[in-house]
Gaussian input, Z-matrix of N, CA and C with variables (Angstrom, degrees):
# hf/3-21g

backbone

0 1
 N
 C     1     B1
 C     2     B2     1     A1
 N     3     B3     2     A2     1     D1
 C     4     B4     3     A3     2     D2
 C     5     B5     4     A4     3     D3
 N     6     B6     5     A5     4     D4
 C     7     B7     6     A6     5     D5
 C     8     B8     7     A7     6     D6
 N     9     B9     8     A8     7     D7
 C    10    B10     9     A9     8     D8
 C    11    B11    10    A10     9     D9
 N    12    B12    11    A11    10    D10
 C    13    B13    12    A12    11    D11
 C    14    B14    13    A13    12    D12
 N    15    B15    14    A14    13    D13
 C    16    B16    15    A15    14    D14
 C    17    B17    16    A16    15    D15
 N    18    B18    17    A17    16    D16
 C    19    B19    18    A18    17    D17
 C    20    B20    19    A19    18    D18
 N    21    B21    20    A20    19    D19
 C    22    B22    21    A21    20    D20
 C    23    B23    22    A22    21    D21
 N    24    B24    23    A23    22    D22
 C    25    B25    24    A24    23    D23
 C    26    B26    25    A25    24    D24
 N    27    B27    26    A26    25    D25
 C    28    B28    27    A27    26    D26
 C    29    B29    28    A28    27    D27
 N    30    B30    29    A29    28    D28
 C    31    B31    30    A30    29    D29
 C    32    B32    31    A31    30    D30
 N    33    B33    32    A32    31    D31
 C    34    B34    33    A33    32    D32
 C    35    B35    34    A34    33    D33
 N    36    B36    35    A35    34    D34
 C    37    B37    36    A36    35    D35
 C    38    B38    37    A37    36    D36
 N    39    B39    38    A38    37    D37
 C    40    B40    39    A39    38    D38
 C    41    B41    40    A40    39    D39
 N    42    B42    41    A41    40    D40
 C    43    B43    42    A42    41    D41
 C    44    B44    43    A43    42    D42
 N    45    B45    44    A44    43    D43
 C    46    B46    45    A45    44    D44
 C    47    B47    46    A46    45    D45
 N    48    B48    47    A47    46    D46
 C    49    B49    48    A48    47    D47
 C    50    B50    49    A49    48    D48
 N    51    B51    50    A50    49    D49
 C    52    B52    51    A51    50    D50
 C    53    B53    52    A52    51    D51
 N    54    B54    53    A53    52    D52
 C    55    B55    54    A54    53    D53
 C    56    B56    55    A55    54    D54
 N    57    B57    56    A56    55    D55
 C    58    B58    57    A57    56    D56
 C    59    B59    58    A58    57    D57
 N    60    B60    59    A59    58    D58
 C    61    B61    60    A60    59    D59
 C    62    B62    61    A61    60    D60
 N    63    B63    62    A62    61    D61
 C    64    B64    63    A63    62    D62
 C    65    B65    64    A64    63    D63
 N    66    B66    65    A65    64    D64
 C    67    B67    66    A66    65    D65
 C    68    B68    67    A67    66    D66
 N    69    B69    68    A68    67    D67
 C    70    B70    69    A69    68    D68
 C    71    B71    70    A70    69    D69
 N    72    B72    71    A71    70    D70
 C    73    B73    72    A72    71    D71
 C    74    B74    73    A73    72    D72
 N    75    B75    74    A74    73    D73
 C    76    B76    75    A75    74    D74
 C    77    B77    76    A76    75    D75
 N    78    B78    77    A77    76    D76
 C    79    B79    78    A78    77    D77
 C    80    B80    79    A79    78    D78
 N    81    B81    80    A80    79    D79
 C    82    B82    81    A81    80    D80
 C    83    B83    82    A82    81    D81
 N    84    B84    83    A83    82    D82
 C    85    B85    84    A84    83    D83
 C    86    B86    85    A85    84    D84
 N    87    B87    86    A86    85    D85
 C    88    B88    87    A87    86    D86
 C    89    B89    88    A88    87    D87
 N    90    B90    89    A89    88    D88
 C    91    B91    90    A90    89    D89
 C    92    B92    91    A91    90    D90
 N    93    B93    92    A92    91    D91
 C    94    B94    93    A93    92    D92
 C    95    B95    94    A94    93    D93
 N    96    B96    95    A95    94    D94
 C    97    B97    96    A96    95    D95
 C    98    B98    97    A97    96    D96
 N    99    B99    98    A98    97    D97
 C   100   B100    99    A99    98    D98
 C   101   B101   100   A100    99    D99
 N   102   B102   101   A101   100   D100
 C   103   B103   102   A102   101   D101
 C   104   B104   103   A103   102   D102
 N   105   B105   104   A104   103   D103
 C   106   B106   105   A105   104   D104
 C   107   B107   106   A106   105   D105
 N   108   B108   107   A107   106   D106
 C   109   B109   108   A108   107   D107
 C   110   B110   109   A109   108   D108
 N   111   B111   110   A110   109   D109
 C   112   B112   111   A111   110   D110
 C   113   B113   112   A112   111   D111
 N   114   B114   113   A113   112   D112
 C   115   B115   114   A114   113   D113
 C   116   B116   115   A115   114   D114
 N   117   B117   116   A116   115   D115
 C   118   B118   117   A117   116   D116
 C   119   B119   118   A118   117   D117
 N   120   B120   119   A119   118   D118
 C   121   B121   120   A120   119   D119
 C   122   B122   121   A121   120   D120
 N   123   B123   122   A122   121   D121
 C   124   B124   123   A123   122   D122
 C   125   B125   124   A124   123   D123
 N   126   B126   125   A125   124   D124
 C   127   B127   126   A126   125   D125
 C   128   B128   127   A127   126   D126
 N   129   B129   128   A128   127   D127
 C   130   B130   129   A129   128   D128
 C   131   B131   130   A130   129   D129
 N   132   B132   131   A131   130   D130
 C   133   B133   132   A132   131   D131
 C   134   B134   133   A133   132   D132
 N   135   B135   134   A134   133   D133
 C   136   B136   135   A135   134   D134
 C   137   B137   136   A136   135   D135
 N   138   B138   137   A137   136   D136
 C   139   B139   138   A138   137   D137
 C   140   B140   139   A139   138   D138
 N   141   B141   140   A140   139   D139
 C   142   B142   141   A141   140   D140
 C   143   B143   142   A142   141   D141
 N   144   B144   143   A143   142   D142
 C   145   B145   144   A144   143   D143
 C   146   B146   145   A145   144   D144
 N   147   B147   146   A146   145   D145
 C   148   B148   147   A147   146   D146
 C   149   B149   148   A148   147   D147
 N   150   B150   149   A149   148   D148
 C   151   B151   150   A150   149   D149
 C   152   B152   151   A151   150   D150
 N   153   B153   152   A152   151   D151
 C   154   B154   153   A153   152   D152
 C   155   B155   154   A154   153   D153
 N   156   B156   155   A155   154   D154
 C   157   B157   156   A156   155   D155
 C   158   B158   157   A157   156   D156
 N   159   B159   158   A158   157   D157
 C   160   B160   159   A159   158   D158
 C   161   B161   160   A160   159   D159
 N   162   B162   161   A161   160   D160
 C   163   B163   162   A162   161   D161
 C   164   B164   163   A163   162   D162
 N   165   B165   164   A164   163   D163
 C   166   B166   165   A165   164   D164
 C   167   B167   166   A166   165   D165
 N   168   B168   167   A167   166   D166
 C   169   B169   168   A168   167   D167
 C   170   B170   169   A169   168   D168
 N   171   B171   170   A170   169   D169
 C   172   B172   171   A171   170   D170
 C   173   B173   172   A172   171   D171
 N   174   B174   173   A173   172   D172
 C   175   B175   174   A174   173   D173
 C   176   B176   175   A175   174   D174
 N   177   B177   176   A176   175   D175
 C   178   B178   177   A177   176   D176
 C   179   B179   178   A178   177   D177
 N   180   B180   179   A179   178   D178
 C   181   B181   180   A180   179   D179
 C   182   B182   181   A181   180   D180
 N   183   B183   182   A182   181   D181
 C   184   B184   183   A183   182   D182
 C   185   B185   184   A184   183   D183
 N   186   B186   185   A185   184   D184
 C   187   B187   186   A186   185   D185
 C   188   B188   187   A187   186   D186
 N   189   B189   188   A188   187   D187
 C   190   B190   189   A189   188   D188
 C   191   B191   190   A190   189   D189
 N   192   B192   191   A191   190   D190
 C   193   B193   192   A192   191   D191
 C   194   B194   193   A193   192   D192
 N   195   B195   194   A194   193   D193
 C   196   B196   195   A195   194   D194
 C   197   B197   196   A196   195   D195
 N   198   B198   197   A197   196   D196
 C   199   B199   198   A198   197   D197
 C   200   B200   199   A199   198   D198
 N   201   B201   200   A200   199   D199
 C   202   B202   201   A201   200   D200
 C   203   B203   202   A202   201   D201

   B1=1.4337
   B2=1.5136
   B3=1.4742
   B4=1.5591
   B5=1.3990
   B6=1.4379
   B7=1.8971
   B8=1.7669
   B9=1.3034
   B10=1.5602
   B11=1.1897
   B12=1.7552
   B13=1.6225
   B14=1.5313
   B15=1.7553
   B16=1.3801
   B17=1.9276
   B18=1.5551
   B19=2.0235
   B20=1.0134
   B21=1.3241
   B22=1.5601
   B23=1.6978
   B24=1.1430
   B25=1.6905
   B26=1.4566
   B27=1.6492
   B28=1.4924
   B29=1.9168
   B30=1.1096
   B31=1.7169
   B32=1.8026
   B33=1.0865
   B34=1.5642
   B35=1.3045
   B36=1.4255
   B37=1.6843
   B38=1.5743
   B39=1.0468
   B40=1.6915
   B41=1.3117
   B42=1.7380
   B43=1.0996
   B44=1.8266
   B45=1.7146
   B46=1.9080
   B47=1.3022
   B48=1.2930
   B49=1.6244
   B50=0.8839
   B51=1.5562
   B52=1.5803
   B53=1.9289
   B54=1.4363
   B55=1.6353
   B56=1.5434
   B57=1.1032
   B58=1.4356
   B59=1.7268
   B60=1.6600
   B61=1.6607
   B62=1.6973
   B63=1.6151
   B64=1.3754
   B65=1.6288
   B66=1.2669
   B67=1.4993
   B68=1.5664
   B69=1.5986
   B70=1.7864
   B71=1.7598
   B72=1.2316
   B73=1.6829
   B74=1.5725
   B75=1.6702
   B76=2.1008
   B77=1.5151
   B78=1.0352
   B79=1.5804
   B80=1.4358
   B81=1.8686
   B82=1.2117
   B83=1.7270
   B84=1.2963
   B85=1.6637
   B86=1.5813
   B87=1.2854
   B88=1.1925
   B89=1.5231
   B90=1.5011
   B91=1.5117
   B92=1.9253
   B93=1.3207
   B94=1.2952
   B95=1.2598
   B96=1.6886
   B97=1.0443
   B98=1.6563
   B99=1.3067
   B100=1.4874
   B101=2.1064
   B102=0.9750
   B103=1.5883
   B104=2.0516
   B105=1.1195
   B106=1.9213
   B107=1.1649
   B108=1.6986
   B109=1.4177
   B110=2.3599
   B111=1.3895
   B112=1.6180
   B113=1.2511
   B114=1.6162
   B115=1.0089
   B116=1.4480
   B117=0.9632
   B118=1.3410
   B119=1.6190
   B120=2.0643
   B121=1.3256
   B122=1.1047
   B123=1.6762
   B124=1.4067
   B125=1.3095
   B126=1.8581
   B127=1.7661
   B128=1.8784
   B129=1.2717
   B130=2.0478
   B131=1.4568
   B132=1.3885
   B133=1.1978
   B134=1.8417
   B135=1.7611
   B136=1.7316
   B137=1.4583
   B138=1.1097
   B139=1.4886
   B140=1.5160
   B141=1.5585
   B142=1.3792
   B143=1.6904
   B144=1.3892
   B145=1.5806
   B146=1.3987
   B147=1.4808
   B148=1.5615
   B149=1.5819
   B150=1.5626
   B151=0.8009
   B152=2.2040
   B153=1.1509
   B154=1.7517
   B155=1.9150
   B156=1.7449
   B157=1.3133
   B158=1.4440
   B159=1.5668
   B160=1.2437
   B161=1.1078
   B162=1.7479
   B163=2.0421
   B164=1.5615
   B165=1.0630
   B166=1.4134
   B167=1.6847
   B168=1.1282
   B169=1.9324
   B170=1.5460
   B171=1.2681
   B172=1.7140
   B173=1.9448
   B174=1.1260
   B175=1.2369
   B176=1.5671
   B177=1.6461
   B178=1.1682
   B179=1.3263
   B180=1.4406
   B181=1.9538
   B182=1.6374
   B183=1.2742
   B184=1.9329
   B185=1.6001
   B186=1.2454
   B187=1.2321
   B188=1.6178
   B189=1.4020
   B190=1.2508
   B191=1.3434
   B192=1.4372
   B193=1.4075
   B194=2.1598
   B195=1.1227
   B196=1.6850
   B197=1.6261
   B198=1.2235
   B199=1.1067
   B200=1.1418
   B201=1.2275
   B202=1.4165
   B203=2.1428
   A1=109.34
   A2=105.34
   A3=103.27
   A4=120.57
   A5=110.84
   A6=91.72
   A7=82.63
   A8=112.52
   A9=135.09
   A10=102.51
   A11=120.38
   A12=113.27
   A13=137.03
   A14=96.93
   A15=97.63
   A16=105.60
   A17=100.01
   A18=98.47
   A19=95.64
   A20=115.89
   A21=122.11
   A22=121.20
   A23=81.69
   A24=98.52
   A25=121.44
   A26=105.71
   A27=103.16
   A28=98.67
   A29=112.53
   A30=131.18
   A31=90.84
   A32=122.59
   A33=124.44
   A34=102.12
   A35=138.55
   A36=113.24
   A37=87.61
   A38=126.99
   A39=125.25
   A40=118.08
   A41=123.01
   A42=136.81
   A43=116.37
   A44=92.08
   A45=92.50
   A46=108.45
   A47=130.30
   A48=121.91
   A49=115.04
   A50=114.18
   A51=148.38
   A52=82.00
   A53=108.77
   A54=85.56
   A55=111.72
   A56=116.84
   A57=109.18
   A58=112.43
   A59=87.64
   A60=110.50
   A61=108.87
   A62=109.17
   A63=128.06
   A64=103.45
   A65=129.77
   A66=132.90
   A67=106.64
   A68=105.28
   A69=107.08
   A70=111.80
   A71=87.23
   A72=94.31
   A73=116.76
   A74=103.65
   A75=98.35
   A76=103.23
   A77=136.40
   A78=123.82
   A79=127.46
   A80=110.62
   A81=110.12
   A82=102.46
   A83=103.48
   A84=88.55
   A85=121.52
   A86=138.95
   A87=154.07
   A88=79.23
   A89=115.95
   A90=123.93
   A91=94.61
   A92=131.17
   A93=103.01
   A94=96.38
   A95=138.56
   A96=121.30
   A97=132.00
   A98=100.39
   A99=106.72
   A100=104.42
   A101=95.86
   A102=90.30
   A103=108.62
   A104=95.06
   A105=89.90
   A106=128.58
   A107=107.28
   A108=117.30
   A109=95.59
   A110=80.86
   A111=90.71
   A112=115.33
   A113=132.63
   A114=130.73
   A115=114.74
   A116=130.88
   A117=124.14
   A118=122.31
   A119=92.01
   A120=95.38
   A121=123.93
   A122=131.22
   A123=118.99
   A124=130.74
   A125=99.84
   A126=114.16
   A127=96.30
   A128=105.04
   A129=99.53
   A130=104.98
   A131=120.44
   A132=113.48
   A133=104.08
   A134=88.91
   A135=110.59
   A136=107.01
   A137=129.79
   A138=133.60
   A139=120.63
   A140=112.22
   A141=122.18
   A142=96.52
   A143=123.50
   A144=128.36
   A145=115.75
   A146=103.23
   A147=112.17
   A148=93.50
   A149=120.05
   A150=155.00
   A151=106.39
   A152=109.53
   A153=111.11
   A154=88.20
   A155=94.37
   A156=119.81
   A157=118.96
   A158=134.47
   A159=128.69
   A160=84.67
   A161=82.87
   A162=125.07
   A163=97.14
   A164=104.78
   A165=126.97
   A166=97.72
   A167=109.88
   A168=96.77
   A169=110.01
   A170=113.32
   A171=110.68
   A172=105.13
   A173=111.39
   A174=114.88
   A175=108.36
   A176=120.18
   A177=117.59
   A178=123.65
   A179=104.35
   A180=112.46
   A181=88.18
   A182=101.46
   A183=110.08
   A184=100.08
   A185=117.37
   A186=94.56
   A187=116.51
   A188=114.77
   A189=129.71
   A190=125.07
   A191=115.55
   A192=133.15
   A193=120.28
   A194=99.19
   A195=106.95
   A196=93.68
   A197=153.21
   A198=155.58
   A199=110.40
   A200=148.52
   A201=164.56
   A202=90.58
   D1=147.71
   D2=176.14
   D3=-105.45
   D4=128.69
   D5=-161.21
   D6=-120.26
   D7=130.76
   D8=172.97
   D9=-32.20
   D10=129.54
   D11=160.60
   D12=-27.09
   D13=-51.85
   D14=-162.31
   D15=-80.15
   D16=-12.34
   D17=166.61
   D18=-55.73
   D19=-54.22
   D20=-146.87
   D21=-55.34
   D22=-50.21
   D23=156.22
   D24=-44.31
   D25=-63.38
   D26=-162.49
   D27=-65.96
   D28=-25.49
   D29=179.14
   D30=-52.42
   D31=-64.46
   D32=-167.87
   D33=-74.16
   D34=10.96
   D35=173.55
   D36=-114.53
   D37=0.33
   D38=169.67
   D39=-112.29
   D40=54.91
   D41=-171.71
   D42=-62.41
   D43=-6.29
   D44=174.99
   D45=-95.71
   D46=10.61
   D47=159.39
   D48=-128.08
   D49=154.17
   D50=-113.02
   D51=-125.00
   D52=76.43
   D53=177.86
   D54=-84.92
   D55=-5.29
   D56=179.74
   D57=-56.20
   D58=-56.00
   D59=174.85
   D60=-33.10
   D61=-49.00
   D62=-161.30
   D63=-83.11
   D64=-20.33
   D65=177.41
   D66=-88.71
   D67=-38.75
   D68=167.02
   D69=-54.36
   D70=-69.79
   D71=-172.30
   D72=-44.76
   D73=-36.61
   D74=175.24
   D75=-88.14
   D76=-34.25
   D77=150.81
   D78=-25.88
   D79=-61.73
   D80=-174.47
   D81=-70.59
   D82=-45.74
   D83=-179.10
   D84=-55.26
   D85=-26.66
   D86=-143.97
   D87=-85.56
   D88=-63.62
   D89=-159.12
   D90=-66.23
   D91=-45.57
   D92=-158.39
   D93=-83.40
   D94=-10.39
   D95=158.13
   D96=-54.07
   D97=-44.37
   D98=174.97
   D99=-67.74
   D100=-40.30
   D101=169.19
   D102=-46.67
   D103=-64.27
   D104=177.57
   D105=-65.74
   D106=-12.72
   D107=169.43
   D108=-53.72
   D109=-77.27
   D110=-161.84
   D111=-78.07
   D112=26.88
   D113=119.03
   D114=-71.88
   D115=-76.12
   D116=179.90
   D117=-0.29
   D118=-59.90
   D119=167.27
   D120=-64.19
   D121=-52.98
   D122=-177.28
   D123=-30.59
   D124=-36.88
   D125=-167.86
   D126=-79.39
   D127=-25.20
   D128=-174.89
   D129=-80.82
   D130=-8.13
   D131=-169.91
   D132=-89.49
   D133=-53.92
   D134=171.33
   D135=-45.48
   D136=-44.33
   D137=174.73
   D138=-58.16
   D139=-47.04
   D140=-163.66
   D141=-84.07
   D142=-7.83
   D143=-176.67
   D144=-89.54
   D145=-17.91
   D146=-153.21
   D147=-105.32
   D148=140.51
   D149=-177.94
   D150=-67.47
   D151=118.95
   D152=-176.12
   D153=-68.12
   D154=138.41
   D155=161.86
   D156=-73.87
   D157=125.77
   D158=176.80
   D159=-89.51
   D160=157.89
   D161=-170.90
   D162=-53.05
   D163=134.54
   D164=158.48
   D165=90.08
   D166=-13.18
   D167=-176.41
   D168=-57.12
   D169=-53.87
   D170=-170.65
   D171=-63.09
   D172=-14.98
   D173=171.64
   D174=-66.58
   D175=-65.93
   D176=171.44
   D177=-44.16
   D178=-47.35
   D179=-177.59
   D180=-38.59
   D181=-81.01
   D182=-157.71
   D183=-51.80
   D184=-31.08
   D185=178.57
   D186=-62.61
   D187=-49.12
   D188=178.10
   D189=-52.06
   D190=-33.14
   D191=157.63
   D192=-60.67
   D193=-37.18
   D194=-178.15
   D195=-85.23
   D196=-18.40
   D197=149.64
   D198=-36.04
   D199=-79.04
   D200=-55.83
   D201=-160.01

């Protein structure tokens, strides 16, 4: 990565933090955010495909399921 001279600078008069640590950690967060981004989508898509349950069916399902 290329980090601008004049950061770079202000980066070297604060020799007690760990920016590597600090470029991992907003990286990894960046990524599990984008991870919930496109789940999110998968589930709006899975949703918008799926067919609405009439009243009382998921009642029967579970009922039909605790039977068994």
């Amino acid at each position: 990565m290329r980090i601008p001279e004049d950061l770079k600078q202000e980066m070297k008069k604060r020799p007690d933090i760990n920016w590597s640590e600090i470029v991992r950690e907003a990286i990894k967060k960046k990524i599990e955010s984008q991870k919930r981004v496109e789940a999110t989508r998968k589930i709006d898509e899975i949703k918008r495909r799926m067919k609405p349950v009439d009243k009382g069916q998921l009642d029967k399902w579970l009922r039909e399921d605790r039977e068994r």
